[in-house]
Backbone as CSV, one residue per row, in Angstrom:
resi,resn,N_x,N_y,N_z,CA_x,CA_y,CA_z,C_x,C_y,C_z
1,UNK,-2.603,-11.945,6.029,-2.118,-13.274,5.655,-2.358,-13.476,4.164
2,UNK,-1.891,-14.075,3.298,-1.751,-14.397,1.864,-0.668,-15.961,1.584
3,UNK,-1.309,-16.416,0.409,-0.705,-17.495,0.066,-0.415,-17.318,-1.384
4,UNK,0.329,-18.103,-2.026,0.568,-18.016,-3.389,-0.070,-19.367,-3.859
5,UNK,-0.550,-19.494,-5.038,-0.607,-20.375,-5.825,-0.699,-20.775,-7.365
6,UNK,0.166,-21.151,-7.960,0.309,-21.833,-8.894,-0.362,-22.520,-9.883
7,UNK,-1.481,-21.855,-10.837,-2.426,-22.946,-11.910,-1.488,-23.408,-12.811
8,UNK,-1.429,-24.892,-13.202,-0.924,-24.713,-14.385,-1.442,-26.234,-15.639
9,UNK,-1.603,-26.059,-16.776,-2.067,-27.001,-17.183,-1.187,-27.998,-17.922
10,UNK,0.139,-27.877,-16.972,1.335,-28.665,-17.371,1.879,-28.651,-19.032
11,UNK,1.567,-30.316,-19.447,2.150,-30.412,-20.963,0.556,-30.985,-21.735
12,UNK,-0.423,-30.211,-21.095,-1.853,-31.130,-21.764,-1.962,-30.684,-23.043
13,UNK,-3.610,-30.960,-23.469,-3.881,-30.412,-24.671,-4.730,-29.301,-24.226
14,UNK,-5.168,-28.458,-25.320,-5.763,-26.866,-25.223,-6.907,-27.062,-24.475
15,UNK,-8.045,-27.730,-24.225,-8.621,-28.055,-23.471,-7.987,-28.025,-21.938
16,UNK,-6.582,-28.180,-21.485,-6.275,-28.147,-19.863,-6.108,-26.746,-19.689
17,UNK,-6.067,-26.070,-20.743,-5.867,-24.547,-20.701,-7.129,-23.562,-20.720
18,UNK,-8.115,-24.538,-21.460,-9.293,-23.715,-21.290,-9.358,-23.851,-20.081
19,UNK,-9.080,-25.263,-19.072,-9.805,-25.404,-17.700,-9.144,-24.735,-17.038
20,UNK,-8.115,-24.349,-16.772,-7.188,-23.488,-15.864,-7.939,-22.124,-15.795
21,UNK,-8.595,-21.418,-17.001,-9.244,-20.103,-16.851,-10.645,-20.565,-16.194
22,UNK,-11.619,-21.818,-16.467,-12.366,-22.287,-15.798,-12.283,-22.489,-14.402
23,UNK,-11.588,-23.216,-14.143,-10.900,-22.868,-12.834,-10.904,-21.984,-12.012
24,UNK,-10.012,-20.884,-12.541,-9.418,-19.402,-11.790,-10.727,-19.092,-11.704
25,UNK,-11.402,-19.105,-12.667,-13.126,-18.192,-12.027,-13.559,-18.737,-11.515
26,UNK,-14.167,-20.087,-10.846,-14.631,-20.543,-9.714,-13.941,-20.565,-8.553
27,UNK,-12.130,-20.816,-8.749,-11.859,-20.548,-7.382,-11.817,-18.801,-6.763
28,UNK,-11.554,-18.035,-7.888,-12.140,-16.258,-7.512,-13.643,-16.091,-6.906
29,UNK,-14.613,-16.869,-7.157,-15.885,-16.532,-7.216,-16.107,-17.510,-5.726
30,UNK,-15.330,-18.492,-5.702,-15.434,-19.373,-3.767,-15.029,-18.402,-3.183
31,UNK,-13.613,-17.516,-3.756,-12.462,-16.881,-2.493,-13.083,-15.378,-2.125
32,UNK,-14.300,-14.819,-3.230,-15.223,-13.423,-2.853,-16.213,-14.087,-2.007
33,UNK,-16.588,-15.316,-1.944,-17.554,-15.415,-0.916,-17.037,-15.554,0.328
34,UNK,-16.164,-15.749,0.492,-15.730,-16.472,1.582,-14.371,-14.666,2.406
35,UNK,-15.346,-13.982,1.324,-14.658,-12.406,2.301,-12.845,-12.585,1.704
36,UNK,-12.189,-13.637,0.510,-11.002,-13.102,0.180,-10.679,-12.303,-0.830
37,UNK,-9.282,-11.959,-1.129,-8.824,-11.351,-2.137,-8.156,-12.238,-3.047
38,UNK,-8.373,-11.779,-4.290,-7.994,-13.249,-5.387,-7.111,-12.028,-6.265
39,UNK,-5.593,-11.816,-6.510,-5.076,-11.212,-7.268,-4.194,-12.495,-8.541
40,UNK,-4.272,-11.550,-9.602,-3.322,-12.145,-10.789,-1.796,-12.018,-10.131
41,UNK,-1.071,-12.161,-9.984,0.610,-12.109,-10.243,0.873,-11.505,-11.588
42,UNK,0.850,-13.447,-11.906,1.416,-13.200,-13.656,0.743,-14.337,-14.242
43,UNK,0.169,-14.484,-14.937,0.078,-15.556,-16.461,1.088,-15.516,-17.586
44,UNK,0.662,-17.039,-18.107,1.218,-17.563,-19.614,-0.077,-17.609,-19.770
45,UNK,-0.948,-16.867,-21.037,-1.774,-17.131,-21.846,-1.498,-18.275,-22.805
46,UNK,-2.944,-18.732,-23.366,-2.918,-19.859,-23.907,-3.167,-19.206,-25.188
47,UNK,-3.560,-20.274,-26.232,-3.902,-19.888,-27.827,-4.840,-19.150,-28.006
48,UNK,-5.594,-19.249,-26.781,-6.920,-19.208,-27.404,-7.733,-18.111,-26.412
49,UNK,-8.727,-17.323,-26.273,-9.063,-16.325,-25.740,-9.808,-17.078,-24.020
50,UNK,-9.381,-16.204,-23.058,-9.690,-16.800,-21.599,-9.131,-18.047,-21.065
51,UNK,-7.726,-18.729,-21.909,-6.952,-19.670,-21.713,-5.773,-19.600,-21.054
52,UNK,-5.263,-20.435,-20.125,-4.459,-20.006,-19.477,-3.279,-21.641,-19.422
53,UNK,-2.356,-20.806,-19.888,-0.880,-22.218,-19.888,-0.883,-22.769,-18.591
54,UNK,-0.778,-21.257,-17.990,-0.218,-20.913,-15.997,-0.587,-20.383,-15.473
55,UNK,-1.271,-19.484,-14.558,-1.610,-18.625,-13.767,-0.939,-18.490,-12.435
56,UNK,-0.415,-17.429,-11.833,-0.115,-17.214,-10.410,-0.529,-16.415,-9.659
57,UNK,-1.352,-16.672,-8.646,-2.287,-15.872,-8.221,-1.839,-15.635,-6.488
58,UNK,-2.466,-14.701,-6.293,-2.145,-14.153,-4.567,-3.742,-14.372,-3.894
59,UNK,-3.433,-15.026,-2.473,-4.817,-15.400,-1.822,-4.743,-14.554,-1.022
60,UNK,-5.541,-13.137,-0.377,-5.016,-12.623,0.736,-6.494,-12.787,1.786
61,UNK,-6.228,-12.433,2.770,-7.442,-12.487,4.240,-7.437,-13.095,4.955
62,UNK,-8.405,-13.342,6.012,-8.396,-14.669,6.924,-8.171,-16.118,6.554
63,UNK,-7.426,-16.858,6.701,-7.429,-18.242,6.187,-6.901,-17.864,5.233
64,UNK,-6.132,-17.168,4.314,-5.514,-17.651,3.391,-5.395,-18.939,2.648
65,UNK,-4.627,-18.878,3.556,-3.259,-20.602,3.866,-4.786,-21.854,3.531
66,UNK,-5.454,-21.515,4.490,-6.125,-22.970,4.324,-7.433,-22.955,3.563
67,UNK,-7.369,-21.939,2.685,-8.169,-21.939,1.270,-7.465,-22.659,0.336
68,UNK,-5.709,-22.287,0.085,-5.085,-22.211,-0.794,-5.269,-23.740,-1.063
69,UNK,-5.251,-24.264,0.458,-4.559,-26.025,1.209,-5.876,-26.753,-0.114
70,UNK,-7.310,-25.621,-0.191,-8.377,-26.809,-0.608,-8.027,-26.800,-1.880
71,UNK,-7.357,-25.613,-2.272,-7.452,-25.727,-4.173,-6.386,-26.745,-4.344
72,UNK,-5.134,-27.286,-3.522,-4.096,-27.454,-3.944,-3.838,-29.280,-4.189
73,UNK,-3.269,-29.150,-5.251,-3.365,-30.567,-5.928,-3.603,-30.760,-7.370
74,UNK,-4.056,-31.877,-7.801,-4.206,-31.946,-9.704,-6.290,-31.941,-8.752
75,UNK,-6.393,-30.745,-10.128,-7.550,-30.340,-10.068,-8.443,-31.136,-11.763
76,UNK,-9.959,-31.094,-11.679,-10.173,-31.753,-12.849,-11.788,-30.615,-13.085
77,UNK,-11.756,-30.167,-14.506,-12.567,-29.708,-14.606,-13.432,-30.341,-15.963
78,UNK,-14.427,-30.653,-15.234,-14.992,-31.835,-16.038,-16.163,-31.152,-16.997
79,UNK,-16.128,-31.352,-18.274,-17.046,-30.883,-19.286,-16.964,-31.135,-20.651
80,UNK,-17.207,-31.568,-21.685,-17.089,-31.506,-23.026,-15.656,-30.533,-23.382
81,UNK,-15.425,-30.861,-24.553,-13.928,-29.590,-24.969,-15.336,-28.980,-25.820
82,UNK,-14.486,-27.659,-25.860,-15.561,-26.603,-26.663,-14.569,-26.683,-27.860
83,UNK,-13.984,-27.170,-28.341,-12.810,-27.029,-29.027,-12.887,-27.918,-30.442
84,UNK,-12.892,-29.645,-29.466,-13.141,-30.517,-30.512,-14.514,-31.610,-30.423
85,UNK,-14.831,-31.605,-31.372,-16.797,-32.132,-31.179,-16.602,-33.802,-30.876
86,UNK,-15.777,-33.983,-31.885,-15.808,-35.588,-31.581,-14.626,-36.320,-30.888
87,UNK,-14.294,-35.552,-29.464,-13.106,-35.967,-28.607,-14.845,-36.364,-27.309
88,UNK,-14.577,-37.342,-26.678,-15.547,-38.245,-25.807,-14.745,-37.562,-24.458
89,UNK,-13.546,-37.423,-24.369,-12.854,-37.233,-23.190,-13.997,-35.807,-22.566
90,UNK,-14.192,-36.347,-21.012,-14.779,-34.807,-20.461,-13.553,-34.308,-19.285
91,UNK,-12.874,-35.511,-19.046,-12.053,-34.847,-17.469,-10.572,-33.959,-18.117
92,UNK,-10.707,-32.544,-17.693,-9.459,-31.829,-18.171,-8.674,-31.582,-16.867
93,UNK,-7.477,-32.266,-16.586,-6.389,-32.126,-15.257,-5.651,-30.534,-15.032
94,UNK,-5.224,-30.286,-14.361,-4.561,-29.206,-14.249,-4.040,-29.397,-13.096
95,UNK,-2.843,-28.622,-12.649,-2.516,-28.581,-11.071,-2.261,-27.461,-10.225
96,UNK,-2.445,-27.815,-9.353,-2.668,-26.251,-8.153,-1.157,-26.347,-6.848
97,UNK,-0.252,-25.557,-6.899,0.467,-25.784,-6.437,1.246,-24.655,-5.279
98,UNK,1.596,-24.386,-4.679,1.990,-23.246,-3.683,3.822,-23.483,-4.180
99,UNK,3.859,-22.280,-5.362,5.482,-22.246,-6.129,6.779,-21.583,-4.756
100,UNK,8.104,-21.669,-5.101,8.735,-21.076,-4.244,8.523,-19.442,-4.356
101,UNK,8.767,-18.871,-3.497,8.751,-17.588,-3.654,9.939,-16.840,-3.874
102,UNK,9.468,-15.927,-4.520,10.453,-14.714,-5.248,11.450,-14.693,-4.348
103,UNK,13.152,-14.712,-4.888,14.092,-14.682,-4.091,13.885,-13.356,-3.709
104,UNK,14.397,-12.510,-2.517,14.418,-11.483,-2.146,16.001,-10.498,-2.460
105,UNK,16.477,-9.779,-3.101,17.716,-9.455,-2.919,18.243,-9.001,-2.031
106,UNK,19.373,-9.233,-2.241,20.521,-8.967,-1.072,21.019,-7.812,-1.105
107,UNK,20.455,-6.673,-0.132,20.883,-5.405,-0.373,22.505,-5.330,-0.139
108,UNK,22.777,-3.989,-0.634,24.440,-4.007,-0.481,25.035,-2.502,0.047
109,UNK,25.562,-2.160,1.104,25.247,-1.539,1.594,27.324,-1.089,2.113
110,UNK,28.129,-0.163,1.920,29.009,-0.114,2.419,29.332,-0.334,3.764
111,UNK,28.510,-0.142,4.623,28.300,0.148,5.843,28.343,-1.248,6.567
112,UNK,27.975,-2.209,5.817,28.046,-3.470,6.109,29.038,-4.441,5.931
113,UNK,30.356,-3.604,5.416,31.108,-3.999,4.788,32.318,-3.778,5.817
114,UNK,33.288,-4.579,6.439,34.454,-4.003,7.253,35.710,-4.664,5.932
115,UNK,36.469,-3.529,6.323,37.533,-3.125,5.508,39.175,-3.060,6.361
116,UNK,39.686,-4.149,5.994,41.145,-4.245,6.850,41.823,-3.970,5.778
117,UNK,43.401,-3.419,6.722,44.263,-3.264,5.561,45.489,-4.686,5.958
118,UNK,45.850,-4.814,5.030,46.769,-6.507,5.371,47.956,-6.261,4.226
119,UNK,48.713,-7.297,4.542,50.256,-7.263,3.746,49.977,-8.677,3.038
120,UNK,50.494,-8.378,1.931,50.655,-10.064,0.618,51.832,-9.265,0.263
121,UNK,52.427,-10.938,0.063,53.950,-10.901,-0.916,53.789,-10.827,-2.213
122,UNK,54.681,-10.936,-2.578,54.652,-10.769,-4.481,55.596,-9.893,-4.647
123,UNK,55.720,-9.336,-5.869,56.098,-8.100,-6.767,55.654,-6.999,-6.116
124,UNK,56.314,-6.028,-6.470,55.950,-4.206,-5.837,56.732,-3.688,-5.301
125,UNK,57.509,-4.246,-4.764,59.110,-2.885,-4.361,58.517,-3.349,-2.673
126,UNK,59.664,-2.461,-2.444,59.909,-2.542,-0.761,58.173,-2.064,-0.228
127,UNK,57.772,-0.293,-0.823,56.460,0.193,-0.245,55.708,-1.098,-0.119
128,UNK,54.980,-2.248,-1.132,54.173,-2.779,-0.965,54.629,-4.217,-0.089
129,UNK,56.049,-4.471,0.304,56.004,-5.345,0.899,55.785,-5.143,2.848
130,UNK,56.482,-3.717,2.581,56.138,-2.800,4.131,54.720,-2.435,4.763
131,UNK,54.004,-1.833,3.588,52.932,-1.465,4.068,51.511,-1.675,4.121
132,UNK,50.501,-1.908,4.540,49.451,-2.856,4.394,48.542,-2.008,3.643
133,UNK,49.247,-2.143,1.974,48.280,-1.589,0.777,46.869,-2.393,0.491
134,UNK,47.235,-4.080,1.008,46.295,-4.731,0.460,44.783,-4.985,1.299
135,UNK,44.014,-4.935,0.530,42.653,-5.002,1.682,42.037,-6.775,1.338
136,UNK,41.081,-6.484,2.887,40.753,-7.684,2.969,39.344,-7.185,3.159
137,UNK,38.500,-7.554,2.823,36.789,-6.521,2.804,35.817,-7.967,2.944
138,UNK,34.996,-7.513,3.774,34.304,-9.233,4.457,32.686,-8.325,4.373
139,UNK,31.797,-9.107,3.647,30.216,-8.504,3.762,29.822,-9.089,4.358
140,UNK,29.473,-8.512,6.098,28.727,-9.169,7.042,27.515,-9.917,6.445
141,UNK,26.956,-9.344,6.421,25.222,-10.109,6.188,25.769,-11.618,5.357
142,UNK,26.426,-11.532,4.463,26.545,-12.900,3.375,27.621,-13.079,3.967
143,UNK,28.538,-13.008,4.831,29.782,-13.345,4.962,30.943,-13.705,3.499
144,UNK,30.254,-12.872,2.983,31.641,-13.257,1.540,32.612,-11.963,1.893
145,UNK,33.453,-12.955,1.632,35.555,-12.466,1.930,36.191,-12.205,0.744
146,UNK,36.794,-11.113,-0.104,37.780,-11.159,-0.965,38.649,-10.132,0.034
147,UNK,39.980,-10.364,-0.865,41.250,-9.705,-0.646,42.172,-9.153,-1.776
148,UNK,42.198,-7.986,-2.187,43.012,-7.422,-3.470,43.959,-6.687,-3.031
149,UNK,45.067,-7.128,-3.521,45.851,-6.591,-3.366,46.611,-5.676,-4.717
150,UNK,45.920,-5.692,-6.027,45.885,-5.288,-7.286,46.724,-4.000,-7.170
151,UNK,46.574,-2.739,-6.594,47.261,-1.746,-6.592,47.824,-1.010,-5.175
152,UNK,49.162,-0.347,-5.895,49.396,0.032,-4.568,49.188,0.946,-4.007
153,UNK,47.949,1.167,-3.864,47.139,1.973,-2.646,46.050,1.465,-2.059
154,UNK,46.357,1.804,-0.542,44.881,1.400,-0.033,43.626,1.333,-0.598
155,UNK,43.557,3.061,-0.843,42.116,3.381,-1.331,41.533,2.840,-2.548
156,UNK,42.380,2.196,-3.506,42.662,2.110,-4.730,41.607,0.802,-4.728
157,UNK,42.743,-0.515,-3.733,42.279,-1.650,-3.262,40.674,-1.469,-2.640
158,UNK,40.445,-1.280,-1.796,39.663,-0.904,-0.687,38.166,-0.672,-2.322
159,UNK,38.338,0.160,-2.907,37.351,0.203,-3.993,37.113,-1.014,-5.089
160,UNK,38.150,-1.673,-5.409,38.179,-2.794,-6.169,37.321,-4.075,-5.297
161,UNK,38.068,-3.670,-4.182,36.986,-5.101,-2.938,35.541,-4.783,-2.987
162,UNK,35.063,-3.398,-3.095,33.848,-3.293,-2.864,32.987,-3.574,-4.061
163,UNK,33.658,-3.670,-5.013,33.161,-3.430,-6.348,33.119,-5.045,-6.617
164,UNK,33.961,-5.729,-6.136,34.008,-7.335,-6.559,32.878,-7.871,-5.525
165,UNK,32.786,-7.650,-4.442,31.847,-7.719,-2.699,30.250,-7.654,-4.088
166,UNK,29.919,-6.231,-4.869,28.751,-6.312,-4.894,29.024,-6.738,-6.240
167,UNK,29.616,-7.353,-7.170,29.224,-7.950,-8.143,29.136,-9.639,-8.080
168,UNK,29.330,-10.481,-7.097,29.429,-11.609,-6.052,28.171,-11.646,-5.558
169,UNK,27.083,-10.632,-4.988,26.253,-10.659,-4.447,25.440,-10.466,-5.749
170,UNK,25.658,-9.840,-6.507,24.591,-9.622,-7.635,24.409,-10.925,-8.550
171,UNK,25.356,-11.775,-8.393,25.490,-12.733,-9.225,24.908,-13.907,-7.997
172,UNK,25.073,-13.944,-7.312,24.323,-14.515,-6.317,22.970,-14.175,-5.864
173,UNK,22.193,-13.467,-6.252,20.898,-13.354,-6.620,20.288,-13.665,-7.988
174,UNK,20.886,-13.705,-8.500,20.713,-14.044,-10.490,20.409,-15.520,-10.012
175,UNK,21.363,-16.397,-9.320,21.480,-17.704,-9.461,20.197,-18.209,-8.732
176,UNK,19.965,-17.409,-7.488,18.670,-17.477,-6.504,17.546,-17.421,-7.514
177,UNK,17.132,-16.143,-8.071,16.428,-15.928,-9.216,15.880,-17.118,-10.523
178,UNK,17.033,-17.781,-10.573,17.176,-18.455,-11.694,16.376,-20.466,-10.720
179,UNK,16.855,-20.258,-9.419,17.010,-21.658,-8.561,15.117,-21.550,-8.689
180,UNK,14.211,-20.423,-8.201,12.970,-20.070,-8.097,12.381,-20.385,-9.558
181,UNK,12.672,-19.529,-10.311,12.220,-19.824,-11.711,12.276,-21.840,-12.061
182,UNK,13.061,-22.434,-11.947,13.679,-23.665,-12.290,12.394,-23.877,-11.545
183,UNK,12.361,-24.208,-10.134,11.546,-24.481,-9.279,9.641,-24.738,-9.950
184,UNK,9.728,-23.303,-10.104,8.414,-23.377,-10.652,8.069,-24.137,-12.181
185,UNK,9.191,-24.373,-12.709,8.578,-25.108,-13.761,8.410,-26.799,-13.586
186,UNK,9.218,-27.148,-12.295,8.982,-28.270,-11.882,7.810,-28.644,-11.894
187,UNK,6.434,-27.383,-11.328,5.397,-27.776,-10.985,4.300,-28.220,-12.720
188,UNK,4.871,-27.451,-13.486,4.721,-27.469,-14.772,4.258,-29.412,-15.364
189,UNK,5.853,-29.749,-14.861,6.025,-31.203,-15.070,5.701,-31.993,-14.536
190,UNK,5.146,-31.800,-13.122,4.596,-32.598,-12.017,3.529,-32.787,-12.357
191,UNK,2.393,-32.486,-13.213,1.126,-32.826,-13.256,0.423,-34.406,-13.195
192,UNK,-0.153,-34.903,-12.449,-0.629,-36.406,-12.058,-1.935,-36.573,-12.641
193,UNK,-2.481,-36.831,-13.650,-3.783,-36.892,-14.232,-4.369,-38.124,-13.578
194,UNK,-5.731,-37.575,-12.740,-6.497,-39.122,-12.409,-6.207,-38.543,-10.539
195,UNK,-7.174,-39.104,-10.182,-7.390,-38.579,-8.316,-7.459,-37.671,-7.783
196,UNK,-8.255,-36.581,-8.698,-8.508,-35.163,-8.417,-8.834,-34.768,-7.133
197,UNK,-7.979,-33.669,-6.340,-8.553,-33.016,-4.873,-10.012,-32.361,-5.250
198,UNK,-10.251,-32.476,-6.318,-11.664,-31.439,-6.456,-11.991,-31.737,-7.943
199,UNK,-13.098,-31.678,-8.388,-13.987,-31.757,-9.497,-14.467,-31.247,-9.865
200,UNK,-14.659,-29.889,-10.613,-15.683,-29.085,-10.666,-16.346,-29.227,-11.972
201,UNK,-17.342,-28.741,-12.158,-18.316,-28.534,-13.285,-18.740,-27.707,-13.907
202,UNK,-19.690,-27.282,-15.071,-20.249,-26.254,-14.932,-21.543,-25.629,-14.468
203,UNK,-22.019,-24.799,-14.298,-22.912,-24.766,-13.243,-24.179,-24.696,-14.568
204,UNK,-25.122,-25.784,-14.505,-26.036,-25.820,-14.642,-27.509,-25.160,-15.040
């Protein structure tokens, strides 16, 4: 079992970025006691050394899910800025969020592909109005349909469909790709400063 989650210190000041790396090491150092696995994904580093814009991290083991449930929310890591001496502020916000997950692509596969031959009017002489040069090519799995009738040969057609079939699907994962990415920066902007699920400190 594994969960994803999302640090991020939204649009704060360098201080929400120090806390996000503050953060990640106390919630790594709860998730080894507690028998989990705490992996990086990916980060946005911050300016400054052990700072973090974003972090995306993988929870794996028993309970996952309902580790992830305690980190998740605007988190506050409360301490002086090491940064600036005469800022009074101690509470630094950040938020903890479970992002969409990686679109998966859409494999493409001929085999998945049925291939009719069909008649269209138009231009082409008697052969192409007689004979069913034009294809109609349907990709089961996505159900996307084109029909070319571009040249007059089957085989000719029949390759142009397949070639349009997987550049349709490729572009239809770009957009998936792109819907996920969008997604996650939502969480970016969502940050709620004030009613922290958790408080942490430094340890004493």
């Amino acid at each position: 079992m594994n969960a994803l989650l999302l640090l991020s210190a939204g649009r704060g000041p360098q201080e929400c970025a120090w806390a996000v790396g503050q953060l990640l090491r106390r919630l790594r150092a709860e998730g080894t006691r507690r028998g989990l696995t705490i992996q990086q994904v990916e980060a946005v580093p911050g300016d400054r050394a052990s700072t973090y814009l974003s972090v995306l991290i993988r929870i794996s083991g028993t309970d996952a899910e309902a580790f992830a449930a305690t980190w998740t929310g605007t988190l506050c890591w409360q301490a002086p800025s090491p940064y600036r001496s005469g800022v009074g502020r101690k509470n630094w916000y950040v938020t903890a969020q479970p992002p969409e997950r990686d679109a998966r692509p859409t494999p493409f596969r001929e085999a998945d592909v049925d291939v009719v031959g069909c008649r269209t009017g138009g231009p082409g002489g008697q052969h192409r109005n007689k004979a069913s040069t034009a294809v109609r090519a349907t990709h089961r799995p996505s159900g996307l349909v084109v029909v070319v009738d571009e040249e007059r040969q089957f085989g000719l057609n029949r390759r142009v469909a397949l070639d349009l079939l997987r550049q349709r699907i490729e572009r239809g994962d770009e957009e998936a790709r792109r819907a996920v990415t969008t997604a996650r920066w939502r969480i970016h902007d969502g940050l709620v400063r004030g009613d922290p699920v958790r408080v942490e400190r430094p340890t004493p």
